[in-house]
Residue, then its C-alpha position, 0 to 999 in steps of 0.5 A: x500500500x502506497x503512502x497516498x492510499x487512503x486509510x486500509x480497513x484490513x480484516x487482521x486482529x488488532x491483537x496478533x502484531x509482531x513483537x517490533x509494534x507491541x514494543x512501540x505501542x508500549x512505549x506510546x502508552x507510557x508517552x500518553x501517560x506523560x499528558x494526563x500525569x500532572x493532572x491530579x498533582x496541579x494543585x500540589x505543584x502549585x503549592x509546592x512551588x507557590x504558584x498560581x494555576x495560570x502559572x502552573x498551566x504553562x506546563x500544558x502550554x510549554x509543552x504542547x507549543x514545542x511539540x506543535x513546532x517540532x510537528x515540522x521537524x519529525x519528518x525531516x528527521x526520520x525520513x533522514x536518520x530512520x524512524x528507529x533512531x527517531x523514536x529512540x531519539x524522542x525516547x532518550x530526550x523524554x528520559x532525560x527531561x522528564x527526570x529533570x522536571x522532578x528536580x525542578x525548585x521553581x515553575x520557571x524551571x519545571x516549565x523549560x524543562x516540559x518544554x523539552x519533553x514535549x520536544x521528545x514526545x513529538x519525535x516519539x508519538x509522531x513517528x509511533x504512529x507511522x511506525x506501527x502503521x508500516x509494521x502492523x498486521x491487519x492493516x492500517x485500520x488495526x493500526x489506528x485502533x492499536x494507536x488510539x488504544x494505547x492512546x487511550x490507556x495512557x491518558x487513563x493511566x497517566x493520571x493514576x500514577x501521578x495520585x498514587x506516585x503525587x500522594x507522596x510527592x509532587x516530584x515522584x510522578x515525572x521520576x516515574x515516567x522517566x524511569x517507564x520510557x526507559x524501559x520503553x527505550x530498551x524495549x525499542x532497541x531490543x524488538x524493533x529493526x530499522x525502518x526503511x527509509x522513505x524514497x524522498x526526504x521530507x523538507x521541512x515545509x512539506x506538512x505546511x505545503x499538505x495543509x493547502x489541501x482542502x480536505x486536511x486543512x479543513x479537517x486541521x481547522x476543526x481538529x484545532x477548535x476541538x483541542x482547545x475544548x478537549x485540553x480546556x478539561x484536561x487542564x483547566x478541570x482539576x482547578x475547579x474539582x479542588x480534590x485530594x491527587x487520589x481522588x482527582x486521579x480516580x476522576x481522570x482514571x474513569x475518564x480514560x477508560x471511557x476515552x480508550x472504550x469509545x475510541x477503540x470500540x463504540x466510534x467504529x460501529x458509530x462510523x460503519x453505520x452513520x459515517x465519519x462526519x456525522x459521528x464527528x459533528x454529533x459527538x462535538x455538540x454533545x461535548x459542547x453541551x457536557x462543557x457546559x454542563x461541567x462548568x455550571x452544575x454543581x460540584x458532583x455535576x462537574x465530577x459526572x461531565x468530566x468523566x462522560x466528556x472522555x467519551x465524546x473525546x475517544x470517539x473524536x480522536x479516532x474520527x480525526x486521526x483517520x481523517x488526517x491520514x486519509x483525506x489527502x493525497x499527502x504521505x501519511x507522516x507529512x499529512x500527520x504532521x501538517x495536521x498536528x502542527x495546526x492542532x497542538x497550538x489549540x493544545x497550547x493555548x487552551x491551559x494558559x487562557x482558561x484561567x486567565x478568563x476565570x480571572x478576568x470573568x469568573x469561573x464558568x465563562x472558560x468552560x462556556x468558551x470551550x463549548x463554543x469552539x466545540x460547536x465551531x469544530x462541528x460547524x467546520x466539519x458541516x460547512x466543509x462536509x462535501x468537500x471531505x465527502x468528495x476528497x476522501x472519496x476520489x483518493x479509494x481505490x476502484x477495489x475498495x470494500x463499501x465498508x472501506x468507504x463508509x470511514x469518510x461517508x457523510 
């Protein structure tokens, strides 16, 4: 299958993978983790390094702006050194810089040192999914479901070992981390050979160049709008909970799971029998609605949608990703990461401005903002829908199953 063949829907097992993907989707789950993981310890850093929440949330902030840039170079690197010693690369940088994080004595210090972490974890997860795309049995189908798993038990794992290792200290959860994705590091080095290396190199203007698609810029511009919802509750939430790391972290645990089952379960059966964009337009109003629900109901109320919302995330995260790696006839490492760059801006910029609208209005109006770029990421989905309809229709090849072209179906 060629890189500008439209997402395969193979009829392989997700779970019978050779050892080289199992190592990778592993390691991807640990790297997961290291997203969701301050979660629960936001207010503890907070206190320990007598910082306000707006400062505090430049750990988001910093992170996920060095990994929208380093969107542009993950390319460049593997298509130049192989995407063994790229993912190693990015492995080796998040051991160290997750280690450091531990150490830190002040927000300033903790922030720049997120920052290279979130330059390793680009390197990592951007090229994993390529990785386990080429090597995956069952095609890339199974491949994105093994990807949105390991997603997904990440995100439900991260914040459950940041309580249970942030209960004793806020310090231990980024240790724990570094000392996971080492593990991950010998794992790679011991089961995954080197990769063949794609026949032209990739520039570093290639995933700009692959965004003046229609299809995938139009699919970037919603996914963008969402991200700043979906990361609005991710890091704005924990702040409004106010509870103990053990109890915000089982909050976020239950989130995951929902997130993991919906995505790797419920969203493929949604998809075969509605299609893509109305699953993706339908589950972006109902988080609209959770949004708000979350920031004007009561305590338990907030408790209740934050938990639900990782539902409507799963489903989400699986329709976007096959979109962007479908809907283009870019080659799916470039589309990825033109269509990454765009979104983790939103990523960024959704922990810095939540509570800096609380601060200049009061705590509800950042979850009602949320809910409208929600309901903007639908509209874009809608506005654009024969457009995606007829792109990713055009890319099927003439022996595609029905079932294969119901992915992008409106």
């Amino acid at each position: 299958m060629s890189a500008q063949d439209p997402i395969d829907q193979g009829t392989g097992s997700i779970l019978r993978q050779p050892k080289a993907v199992w190592a990778t989707a592993g390691a991807s789950v640990v790297a997961f983790m290291g997203i969701g993981l301050v979660d629960p310890i936001l207010p503890s850093i907070a206190k320990g390094l007598d910082a306000t929440p707006s400062q505090v949330s430049l750990l988001f902030t910093s992170y996920f702006l060095i990994t929208a840039f380093a969107m542009l170079v993950t390319g460049f690197v593997s298509s130049r050194i192989g995407g063994r010693k790229t993912l190693l690369t990015g492995l080796a940088l998040v051991v160290v810089f997750a280690g450091l994080s531990g150490t830190s004595s002040s927000v300033a210090e903790l922030v720049g040192f997120r920052a290279g972490w979130g330059l390793g974890n680009a390197l990592f997860v951007s090229t994993a999914l390529a990785v386990i795309v080429g090597a995956a049995a069952g095609g890339s189908s199974a491949a994105i479901l093994l990807y949105e798993s390991a997603l997904g038990l990440g995100m439900a794992c991260g914040p459950l070992l940041g309580a249970l290792l942030g209960d004793a200290s806020w310090r231990y959860p980024f240790f724990g981390t570094s000392a996971l994705m080492a593990i991950g590091f010998i794992c790679i080095t011991a089961f995954l050979k080197e990769q063949p290396k794609p026949a032209r190199r990739t520039s570093l203007l290639d995933p700009v160049k692959a965004l003046g698609h229609g299809g995938l810029a139009s699919v970037a511009t919603s996914a963008f709008f969402y991200n700043y919802a979906f990361f609005t509750i991710l890091a704005f939430t924990p702040f409004v909970l106010n509870m103990t790391p053990y109890r915000s972290g089982a909050v976020f645990f239950a989130w995951g799971l929902l997130l993991a089952v919906f995505s790797v379960l419920v969203a493929p059966m949604l998809q075969k029998r509605f299609g893509s964009l109305k699953v993706l337009g339908g589950s972006l109003v109902l988080l609209a609605v959770d949004l708000l629900a979350l920031g004007y109901g009561d305590h338990t109320t907030a408790i209740v949608c934050t938990i639900l919302s990782g539902a409507f995330i799963g489903m989400n995260n699986t329709v976007y990703t096959e979109l962007a790696l479908g809907v283009s006839d870019a080659p799916r490492p470039v589309a990825s990461a033109g269509y990454n760059f765009v979104r983790w801006f939103a990523a960024a910029a959704a922990p810095y401005l939540a509570p800096k609208i609380e601060e200049w209005s009061n705590i509800h109006v950042p979850f009602l903002v949320a809910a409208i770029a929600a309901v903007v990421g639908a509209l874009v989905v809608w506005l654009r829908r024969t457009a995606l309809t007829h792109e990713a229709a055009e890319l099927q090849p003439k022996h595609a199953t029905e079932d294969s072209v119901t992915v992008f179906a409106n």
